[in-house]
C-alpha positions as CSV (number, residue, x, y, z in Angstrom):
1,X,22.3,21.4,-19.9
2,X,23.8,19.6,-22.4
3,X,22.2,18.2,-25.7
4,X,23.5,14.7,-26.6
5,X,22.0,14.0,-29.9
6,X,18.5,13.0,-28.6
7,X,19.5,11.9,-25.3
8,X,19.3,15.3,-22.7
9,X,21.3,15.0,-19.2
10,X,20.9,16.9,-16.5
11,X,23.4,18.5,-14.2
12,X,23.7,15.8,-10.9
13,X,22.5,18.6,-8.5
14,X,19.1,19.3,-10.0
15,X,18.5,15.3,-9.4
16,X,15.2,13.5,-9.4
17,X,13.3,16.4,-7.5
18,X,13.1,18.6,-10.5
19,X,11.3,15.4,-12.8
20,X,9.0,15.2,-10.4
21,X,7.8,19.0,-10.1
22,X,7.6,19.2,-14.2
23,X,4.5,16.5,-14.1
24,X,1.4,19.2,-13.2
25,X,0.1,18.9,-9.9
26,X,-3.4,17.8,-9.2
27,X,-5.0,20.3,-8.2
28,X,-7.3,19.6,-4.8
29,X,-10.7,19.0,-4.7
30,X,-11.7,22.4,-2.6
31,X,-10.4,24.6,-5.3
32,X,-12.6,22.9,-8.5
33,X,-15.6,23.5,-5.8
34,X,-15.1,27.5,-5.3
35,X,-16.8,29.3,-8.2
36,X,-18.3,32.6,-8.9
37,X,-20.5,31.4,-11.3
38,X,-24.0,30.1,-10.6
39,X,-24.2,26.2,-11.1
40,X,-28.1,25.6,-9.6
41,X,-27.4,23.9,-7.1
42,X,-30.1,23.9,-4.3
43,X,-32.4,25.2,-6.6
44,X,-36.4,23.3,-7.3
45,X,-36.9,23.3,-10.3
46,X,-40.0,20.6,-9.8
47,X,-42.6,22.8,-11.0
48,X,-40.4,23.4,-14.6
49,X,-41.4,20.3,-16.6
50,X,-45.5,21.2,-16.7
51,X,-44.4,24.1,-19.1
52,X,-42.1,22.7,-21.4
53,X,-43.3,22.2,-24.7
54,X,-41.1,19.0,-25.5
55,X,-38.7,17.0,-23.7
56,X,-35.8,19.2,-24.6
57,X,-37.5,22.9,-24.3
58,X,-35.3,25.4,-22.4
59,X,-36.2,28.4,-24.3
60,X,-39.8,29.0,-24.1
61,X,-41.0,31.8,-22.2
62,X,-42.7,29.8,-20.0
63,X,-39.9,27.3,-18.6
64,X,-37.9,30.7,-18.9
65,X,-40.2,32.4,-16.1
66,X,-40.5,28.9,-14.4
67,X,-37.0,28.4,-13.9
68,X,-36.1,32.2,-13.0
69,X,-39.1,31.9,-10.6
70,X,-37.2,28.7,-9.0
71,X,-34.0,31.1,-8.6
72,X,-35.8,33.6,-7.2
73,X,-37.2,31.7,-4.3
74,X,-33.8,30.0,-3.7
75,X,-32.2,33.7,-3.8
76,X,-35.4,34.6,-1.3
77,X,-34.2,32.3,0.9
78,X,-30.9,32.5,1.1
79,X,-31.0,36.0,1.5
80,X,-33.5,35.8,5.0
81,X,-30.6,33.8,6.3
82,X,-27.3,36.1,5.0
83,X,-28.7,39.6,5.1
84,X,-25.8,41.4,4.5
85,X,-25.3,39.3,1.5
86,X,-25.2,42.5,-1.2
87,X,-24.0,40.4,-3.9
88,X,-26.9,37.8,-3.8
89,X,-28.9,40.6,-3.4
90,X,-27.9,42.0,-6.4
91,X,-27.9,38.9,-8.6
92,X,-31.6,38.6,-7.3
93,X,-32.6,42.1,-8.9
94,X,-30.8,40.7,-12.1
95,X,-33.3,37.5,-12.1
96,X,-36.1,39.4,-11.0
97,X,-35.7,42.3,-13.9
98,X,-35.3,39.1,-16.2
99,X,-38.7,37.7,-15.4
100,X,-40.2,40.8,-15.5
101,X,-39.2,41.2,-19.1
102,X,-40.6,37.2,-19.7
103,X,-43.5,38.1,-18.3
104,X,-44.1,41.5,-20.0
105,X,-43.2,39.2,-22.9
106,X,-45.7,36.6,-22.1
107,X,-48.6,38.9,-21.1
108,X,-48.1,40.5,-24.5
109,X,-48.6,37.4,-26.5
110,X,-50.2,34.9,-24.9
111,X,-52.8,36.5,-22.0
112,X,-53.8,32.7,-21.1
113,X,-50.7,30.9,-20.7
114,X,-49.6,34.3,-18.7
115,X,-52.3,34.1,-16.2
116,X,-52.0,30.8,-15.8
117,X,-48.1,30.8,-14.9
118,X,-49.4,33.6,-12.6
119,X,-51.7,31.0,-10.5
120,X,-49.4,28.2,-11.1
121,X,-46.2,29.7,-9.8
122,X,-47.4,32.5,-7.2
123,X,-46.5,35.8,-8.8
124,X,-48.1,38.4,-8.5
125,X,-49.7,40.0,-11.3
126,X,-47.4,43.1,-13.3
127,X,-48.8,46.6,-13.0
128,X,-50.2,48.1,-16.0
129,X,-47.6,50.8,-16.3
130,X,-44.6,48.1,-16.4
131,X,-45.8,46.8,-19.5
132,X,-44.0,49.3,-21.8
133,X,-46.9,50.2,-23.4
134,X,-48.6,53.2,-23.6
């Protein structure tokens, strides 16, 4: 190539093709879609809002536990359908460990809101020796 000042020309047999594949291609629509990550999609989270504490709460153990209780039945139930699905079997036995810890969490310092998350969202209750303590 040669340099003209400011002006740049281009040898005649690269032509107009090679302008055109400098401009970054869109990329298609199936490609954004395919992600490892989780996004939570298909997953209820209806039951979440009772336990906040104010419009904006995503870190209280309670709408912790009430959203990793939501992922758990959406892993439940995708996993009756894919049973060879190791992976989503695995990330379940990440969310379940998870809760677990909430709940251990929960029971420790506040027995009433424990038991009731217990009745509200169907879990069952933790065994005594899972609590940690001794």
């Amino acid at each position: 190539m040669v340099l003209c000042g400011a002006l740049q020309t281009r040898p005649a047999f690269l032509g107009a093709k090679l302008a055109a594949k400098q401009q970054p291609a869109a990329r298609p629509a199936a490609a954004l879609a395919v992600s490892a990550r989780y996004r939570g999609h298909g997953t209820d989270l209806a039951k979440v809002p009772q336990f906040e504490r104010h419009g904006k709460d995503s870190g209280s153990p309670e709408v912790q536990v009430a959203r990793l209780s939501a992922r758990v039945l959406q892993l439940t139930e995708h996993l009756q359908e894919h049973k060879k699905d190791y992976a989503s079997r695995r990330g379940l036995l990440a969310v379940l460990s998870q809760r677990k810890q909430m709940l251990i969490y929960l029971q420790r310092t506040n027995k009433a809101k424990y038991e009731e998350m217990l009745t509200t969202l169907n879990i069952r209750p933790l065994k005594p020796e899972s609590t940690g303590r001794g």
